[in-house]
TILODREN-847025 format. One record per residue (C-alpha): residue number from 1; residue in three letters; x, y, z. Coordinates in pm, 1 decimal. Layout:
+-----+------+----------+----------+----------+
| pos | code |        u |        v |        w |
+-----+------+----------+----------+----------+
| NUM |  ALA |        X |        Y |        Z |
...
+-----+------+----------+----------+----------+
//
This chain:
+-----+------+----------+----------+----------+
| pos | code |        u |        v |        w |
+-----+------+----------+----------+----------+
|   1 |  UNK |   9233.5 |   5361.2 |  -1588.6 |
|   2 |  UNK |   9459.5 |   5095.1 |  -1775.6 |
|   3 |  UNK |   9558.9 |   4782.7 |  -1616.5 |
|   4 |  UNK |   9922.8 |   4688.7 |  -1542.0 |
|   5 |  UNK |  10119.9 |   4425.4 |  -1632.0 |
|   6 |  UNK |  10230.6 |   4283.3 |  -1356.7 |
|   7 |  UNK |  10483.9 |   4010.0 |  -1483.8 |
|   8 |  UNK |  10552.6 |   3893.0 |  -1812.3 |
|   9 |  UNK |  10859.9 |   3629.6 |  -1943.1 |
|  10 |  UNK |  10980.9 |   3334.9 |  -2112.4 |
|  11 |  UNK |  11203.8 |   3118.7 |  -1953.5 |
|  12 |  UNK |  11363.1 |   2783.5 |  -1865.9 |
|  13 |  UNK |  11320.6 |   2795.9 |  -1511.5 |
|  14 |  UNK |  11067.0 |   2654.6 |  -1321.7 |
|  15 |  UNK |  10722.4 |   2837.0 |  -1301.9 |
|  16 |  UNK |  10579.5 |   2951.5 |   -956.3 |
|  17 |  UNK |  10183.1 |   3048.4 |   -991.0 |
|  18 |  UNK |  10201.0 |   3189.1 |   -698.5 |
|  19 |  UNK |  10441.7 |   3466.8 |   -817.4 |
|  20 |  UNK |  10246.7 |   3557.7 |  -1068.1 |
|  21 |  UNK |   9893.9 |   3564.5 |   -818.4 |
|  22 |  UNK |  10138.8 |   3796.0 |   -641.4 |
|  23 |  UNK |  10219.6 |   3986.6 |   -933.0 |
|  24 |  UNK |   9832.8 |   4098.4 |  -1026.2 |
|  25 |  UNK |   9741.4 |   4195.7 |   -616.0 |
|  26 |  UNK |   9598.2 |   4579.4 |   -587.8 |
|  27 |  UNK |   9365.0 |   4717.5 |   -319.2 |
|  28 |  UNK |   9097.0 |   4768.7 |   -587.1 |
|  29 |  UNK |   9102.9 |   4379.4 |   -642.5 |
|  30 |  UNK |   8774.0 |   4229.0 |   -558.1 |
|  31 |  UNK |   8885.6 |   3928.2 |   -799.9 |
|  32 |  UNK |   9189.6 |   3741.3 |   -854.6 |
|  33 |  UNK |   9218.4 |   3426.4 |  -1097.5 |
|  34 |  UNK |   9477.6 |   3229.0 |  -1133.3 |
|  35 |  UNK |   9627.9 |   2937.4 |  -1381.4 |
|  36 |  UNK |   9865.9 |   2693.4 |  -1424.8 |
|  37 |  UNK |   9866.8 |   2469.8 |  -1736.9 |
|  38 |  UNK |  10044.8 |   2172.4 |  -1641.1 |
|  39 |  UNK |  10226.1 |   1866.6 |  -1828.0 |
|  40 |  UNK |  10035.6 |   1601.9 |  -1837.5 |
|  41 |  UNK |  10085.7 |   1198.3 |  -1934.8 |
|  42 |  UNK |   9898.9 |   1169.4 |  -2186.7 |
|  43 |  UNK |   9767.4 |   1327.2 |  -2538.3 |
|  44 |  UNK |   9551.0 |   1211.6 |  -2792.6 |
|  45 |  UNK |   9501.0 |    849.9 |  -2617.6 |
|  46 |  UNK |   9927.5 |    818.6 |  -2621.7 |
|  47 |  UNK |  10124.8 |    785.5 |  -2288.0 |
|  48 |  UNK |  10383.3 |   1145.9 |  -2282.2 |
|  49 |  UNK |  10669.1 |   1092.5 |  -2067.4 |
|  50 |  UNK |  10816.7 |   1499.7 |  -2168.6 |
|  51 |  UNK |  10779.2 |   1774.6 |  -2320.0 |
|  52 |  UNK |  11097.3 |   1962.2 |  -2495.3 |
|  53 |  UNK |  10942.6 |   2362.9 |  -2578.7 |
|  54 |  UNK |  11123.2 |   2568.4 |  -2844.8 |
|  55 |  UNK |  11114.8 |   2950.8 |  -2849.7 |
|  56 |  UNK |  11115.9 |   3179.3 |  -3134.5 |
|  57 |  UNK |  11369.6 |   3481.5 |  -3041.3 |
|  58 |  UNK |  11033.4 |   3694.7 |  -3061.2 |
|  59 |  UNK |  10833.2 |   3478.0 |  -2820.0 |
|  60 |  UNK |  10918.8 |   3713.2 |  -2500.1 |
|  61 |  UNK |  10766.5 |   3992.5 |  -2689.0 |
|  62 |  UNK |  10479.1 |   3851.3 |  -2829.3 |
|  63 |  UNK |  10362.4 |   3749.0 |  -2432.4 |
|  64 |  UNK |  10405.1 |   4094.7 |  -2320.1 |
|  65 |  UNK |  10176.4 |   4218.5 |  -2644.5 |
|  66 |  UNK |   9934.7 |   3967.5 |  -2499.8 |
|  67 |  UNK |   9992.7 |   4081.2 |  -2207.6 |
|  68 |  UNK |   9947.1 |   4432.6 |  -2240.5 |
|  69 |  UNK |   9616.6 |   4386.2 |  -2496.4 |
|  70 |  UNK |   9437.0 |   4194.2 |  -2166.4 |
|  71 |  UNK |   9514.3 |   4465.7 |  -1973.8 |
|  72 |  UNK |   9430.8 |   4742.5 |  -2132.7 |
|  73 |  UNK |   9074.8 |   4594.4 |  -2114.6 |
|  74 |  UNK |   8789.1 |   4793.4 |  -1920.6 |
|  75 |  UNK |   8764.9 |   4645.6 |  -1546.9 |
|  76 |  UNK |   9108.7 |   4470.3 |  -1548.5 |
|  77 |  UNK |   9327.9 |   4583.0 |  -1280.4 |
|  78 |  UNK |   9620.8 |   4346.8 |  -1343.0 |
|  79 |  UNK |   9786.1 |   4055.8 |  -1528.3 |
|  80 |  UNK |  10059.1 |   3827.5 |  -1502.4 |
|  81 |  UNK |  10172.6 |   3555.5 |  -1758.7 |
|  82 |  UNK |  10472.8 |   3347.9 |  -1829.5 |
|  83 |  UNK |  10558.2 |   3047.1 |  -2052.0 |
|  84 |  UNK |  10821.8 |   2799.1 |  -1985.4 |
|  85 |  UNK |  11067.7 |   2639.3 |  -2266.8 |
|  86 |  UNK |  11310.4 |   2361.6 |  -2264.6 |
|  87 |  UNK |  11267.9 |   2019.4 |  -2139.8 |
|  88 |  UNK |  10969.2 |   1954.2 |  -1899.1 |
|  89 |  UNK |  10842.3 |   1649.8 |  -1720.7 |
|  90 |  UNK |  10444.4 |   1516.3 |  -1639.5 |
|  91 |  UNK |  10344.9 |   1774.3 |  -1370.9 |
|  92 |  UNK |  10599.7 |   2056.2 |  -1441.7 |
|  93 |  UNK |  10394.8 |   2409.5 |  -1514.1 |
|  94 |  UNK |  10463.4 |   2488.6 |  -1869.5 |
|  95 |  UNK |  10197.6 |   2837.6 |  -1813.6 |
|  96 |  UNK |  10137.2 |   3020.7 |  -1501.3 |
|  97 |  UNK |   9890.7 |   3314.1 |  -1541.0 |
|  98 |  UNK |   9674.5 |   3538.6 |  -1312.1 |
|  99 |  UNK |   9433.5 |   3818.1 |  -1377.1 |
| 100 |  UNK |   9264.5 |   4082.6 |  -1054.3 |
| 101 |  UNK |   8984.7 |   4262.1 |  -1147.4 |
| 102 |  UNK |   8714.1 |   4482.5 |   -911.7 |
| 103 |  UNK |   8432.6 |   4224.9 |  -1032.3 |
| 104 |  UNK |   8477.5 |   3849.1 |  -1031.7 |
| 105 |  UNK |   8358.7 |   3792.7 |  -1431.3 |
| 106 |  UNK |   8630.5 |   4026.0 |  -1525.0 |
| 107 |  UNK |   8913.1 |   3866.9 |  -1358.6 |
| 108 |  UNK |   8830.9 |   3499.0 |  -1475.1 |
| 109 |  UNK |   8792.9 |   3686.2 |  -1858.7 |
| 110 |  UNK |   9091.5 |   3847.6 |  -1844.8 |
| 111 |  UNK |   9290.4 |   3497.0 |  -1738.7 |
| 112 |  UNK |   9103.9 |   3288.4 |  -1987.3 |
| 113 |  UNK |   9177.8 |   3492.3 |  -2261.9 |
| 114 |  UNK |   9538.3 |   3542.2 |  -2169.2 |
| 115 |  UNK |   9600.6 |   3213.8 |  -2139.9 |
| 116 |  UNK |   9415.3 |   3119.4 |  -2464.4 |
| 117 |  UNK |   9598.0 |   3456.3 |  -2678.0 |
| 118 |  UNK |   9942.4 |   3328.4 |  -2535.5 |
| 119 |  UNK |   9871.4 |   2979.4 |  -2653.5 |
| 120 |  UNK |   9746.5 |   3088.5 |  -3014.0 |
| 121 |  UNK |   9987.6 |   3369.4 |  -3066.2 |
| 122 |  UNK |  10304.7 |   3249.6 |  -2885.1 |
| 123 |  UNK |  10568.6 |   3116.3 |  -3140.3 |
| 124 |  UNK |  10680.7 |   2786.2 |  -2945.6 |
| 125 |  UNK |  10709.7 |   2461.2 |  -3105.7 |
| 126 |  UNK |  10628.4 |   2139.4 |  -2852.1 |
| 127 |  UNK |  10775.3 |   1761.2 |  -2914.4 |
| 128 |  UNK |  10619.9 |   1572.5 |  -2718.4 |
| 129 |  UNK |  10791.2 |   1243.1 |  -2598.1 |
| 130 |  UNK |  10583.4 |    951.0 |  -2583.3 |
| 131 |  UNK |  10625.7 |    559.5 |  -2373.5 |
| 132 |  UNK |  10724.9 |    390.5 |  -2688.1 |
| 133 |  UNK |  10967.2 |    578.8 |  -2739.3 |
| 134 |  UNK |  10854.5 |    825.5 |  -3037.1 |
| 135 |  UNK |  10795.7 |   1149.9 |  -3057.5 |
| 136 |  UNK |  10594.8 |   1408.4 |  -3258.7 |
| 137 |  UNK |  10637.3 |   1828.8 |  -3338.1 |
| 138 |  UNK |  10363.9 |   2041.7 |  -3292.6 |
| 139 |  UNK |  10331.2 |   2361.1 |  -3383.7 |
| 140 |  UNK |  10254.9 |   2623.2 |  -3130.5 |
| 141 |  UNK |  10186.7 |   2557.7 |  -2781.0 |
+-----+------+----------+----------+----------+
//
């Protein structure tokens, strides 16, 4: 049996992790793992005061490919994964994922690698703001 995908998206709007813990619940479940990567003030010994995330006009696609890929996986019963774009402050969620799974190991597999596939295939582009005033591009999330 495949795993679903439970909820996938890009958006502006703020993240909820618990919507997306929601999202991956099932009966078989013996597992559920949830994430939430989340702005923080600092990066590379600099002081961040925001984040501004760009979007490619493929990036809602390439998260459901992720998606989809995780759970497809033997023992994964569900996923859920969304990114957020546009301007975010220290302790705004810029990822919210979740993974079920019968077995424990499965479920936190399945969220790391989502979360780690979204960041290294997603095409969004980060400037980060920092205390002095500067700012720097990098490429994707």
């Amino acid at each position: 049996m495949t795993g679903r995908v439970g909820l996938t998206r890009v958006t502006g709007d703020p993240l909820d992790p618990a919507e997306h813990y929601a999202a991956v619940q099932d009966p078989a479940a013996g597992a559920t793992v949830s994430f939430a990567g989340v702005v923080r003030d600092h990066d590379h010994g600099r002081d961040v005061t925001e984040l501004d995330y760009s979007e490619h006009p493929t990036a809602a696609a390439v998260v459901a490919e992720v998606a989809a890929e995780i759970a497809a996986r033997p023992g994964v019963i569900a996923v859920a994964v969304s990114h957020r774009v546009g301007r975010l402050r220290v302790g705004d969620i810029a990822l919210a994922a979740a993974a079920s799974a019968a077995h424990r190991r499965e479920a936190f597999t399945a969220c790391m690698d989502l979360v780690d596939e979204v960041k290294r295939r997603l095409p969004v582009w980060k400037r980060q703001v920092f205390t002095d005033g500067t700012d720097e591009w990098v490429g994707s999330a």
